[in-house]
C-alpha positions as CSV (number, residue, x, y, z in Angstrom):
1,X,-25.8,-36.9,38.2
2,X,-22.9,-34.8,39.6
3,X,-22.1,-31.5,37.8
4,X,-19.7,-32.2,35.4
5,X,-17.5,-29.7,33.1
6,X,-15.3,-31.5,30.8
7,X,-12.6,-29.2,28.2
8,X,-11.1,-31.1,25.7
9,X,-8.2,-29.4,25.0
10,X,-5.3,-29.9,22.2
11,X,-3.9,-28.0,19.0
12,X,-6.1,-27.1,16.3
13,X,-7.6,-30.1,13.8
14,X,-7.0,-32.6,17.2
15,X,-10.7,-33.6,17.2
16,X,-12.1,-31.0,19.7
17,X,-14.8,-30.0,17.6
18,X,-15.5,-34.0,16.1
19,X,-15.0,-35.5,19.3
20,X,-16.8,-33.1,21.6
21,X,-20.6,-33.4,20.2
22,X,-20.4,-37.0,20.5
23,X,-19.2,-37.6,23.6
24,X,-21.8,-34.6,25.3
25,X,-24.7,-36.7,23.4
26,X,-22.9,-40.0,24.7
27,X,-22.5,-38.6,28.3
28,X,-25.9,-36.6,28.3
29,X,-24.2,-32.7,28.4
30,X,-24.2,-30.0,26.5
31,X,-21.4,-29.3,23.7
32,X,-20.2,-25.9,23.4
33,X,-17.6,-24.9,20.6
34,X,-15.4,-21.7,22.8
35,X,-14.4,-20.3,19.4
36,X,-18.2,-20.7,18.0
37,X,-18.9,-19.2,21.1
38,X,-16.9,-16.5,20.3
39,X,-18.1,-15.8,16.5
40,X,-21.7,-15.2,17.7
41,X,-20.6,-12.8,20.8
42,X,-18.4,-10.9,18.3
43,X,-20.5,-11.7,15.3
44,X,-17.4,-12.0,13.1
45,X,-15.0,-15.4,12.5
46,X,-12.0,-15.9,13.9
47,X,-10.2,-15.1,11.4
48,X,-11.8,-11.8,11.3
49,X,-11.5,-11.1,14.8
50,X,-7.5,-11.8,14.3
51,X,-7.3,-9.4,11.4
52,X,-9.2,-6.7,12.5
53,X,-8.5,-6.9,16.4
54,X,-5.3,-9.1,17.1
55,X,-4.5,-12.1,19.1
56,X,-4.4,-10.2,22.1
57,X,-8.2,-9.3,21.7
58,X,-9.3,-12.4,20.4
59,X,-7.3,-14.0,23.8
60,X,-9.0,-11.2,26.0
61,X,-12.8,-12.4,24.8
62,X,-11.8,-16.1,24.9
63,X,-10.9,-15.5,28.8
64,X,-14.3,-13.7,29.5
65,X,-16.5,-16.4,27.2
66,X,-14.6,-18.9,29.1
67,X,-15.5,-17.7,32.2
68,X,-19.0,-17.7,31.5
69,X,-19.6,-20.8,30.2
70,X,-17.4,-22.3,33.1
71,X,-20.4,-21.1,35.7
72,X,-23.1,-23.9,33.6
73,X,-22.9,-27.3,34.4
74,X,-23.2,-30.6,32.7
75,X,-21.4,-29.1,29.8
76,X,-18.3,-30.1,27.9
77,X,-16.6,-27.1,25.5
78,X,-14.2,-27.3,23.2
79,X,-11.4,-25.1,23.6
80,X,-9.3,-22.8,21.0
81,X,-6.1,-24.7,20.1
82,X,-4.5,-21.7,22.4
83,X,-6.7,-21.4,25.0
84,X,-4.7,-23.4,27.9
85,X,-1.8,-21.3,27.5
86,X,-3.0,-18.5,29.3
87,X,-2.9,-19.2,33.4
88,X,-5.9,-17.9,34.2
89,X,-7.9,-20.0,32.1
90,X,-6.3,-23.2,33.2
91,X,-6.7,-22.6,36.6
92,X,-10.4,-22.0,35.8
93,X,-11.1,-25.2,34.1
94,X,-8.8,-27.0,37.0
95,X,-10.5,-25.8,39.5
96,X,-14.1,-26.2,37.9
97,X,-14.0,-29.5,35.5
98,X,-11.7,-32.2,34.0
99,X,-9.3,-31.4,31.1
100,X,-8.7,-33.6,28.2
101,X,-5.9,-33.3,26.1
102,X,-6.5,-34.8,22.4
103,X,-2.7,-35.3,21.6
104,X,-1.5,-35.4,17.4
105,X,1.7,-36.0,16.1
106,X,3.4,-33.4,14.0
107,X,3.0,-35.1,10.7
108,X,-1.1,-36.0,11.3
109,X,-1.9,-32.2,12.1
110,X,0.2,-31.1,9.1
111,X,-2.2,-33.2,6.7
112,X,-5.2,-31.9,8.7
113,X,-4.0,-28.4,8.5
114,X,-2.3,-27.9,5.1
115,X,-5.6,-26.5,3.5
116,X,-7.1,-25.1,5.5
117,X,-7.3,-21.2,5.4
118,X,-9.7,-20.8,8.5
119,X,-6.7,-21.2,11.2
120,X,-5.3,-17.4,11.7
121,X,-2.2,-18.9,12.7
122,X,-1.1,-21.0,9.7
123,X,-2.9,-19.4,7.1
124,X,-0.2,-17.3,5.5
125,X,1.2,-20.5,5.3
126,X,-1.8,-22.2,3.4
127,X,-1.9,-19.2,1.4
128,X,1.9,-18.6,0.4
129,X,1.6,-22.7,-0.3
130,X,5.0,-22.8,1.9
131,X,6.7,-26.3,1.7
132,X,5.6,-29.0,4.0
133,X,9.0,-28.9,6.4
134,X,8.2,-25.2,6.8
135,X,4.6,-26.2,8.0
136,X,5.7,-28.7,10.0
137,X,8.2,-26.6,11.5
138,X,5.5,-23.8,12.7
139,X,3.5,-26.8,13.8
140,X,6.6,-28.2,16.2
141,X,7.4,-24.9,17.2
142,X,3.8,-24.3,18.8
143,X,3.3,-27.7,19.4
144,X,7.0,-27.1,21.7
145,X,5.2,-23.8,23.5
146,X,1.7,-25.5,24.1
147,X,2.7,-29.1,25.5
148,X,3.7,-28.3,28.9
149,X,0.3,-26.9,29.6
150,X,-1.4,-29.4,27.6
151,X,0.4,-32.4,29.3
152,X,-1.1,-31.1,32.6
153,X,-4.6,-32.5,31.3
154,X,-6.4,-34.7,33.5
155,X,-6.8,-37.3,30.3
156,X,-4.6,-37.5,27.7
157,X,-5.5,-39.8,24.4
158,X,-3.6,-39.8,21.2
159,X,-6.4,-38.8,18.6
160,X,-3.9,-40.0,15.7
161,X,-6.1,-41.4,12.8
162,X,-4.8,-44.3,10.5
163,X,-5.4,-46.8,8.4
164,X,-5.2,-50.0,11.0
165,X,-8.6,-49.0,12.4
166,X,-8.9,-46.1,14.3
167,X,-12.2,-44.6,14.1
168,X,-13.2,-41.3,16.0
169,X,-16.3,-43.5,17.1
170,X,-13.2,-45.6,18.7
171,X,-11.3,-42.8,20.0
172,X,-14.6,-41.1,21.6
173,X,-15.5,-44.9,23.7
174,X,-12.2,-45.0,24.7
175,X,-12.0,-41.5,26.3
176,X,-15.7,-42.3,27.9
177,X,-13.5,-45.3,29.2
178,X,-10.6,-43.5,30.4
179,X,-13.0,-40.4,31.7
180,X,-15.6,-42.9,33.8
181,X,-12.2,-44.7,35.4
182,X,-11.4,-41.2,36.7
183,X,-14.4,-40.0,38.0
């Protein structure tokens, strides 16, 4: 088998961390988690990291654990909602694998998101129990920032889950599908 590095890329609660065991046990690679990746090297959580260190810091060891997981092969990682933003990490991962993007609308990621208090970036939010438009308006607003790099993706698949019958079993064959027509 060729070497293969697939990032599945997209903003937080898209499936990354769902969707990216399955399809490594699926495709025969190894699953790596980038911000899992980063909780052992720093041996504190993300949200840790963010409070005590800052973004900037937190984006500084992301580039570096990256990096070094980008040099194994036959692996897929899931990326930090974030990660694709900064230059020198895309054109890593485009110049060493295939991106895909898991894409979720605005009003999916807001039902994903509105409890959770282990996201650094929306849980003042959680917290203050802001109302939904204000939540939805933070999500839009990254969501605006982040889609022109994640639109560059190699694949891009809505992840959107709902009550007609999409299953993340579903959504993992299909991007198998869509991966193996563009290899």
């Amino acid at each position: 088998m060729p070497d293969k590095r697939i990032y599945l890329t997209g903003f937080m609660t898209s499936g990354k961390s769902t969707l990216g065991p399955i399809l490594a046990n699926v495709l025969g690679l190894d699953f790596y988690d980038l911000d899992r990746e980063i909780e052992k090297e720093e041996n504190l959580t993300v949200i840790e990291i963010f409070e005590k260190k800052g973004e900037e810091y937190f984006r500084h060891v992301e580039s570096k654990i990256l990096k070094n997981l980008s040099a194994k092969n036959n692996i897929i990682i899931s990326l930090g909602g974030g990660t694709i933003i900064c230059k020198n990490n895309y054109d890593l991962m485009k110049a060493t694998g295939k991106i895909i993007y898991l894409k979720v609308s605005p009003g999916n990621l807001y039902r994903r998101l509105k409890n959770k208090i282990d996201r650094p970036l929306f849980r003042d939010l959680v917290l203050a129990e802001n109302p939904q438009e204000d939540f939805i308006n933070r999500i839009k607003e990254l969501l605006e920032k982040r889609s022109v790099f994640y639109e560059k993706a190699d694949l891009s698949i809505n992840t959107d889950i709902n009550p007609i019958g999409i299953t993340v079993d579903k959504i993992a064959k299909k991007i198998i599908g869509l991966f193996n027509e563009k290899i």
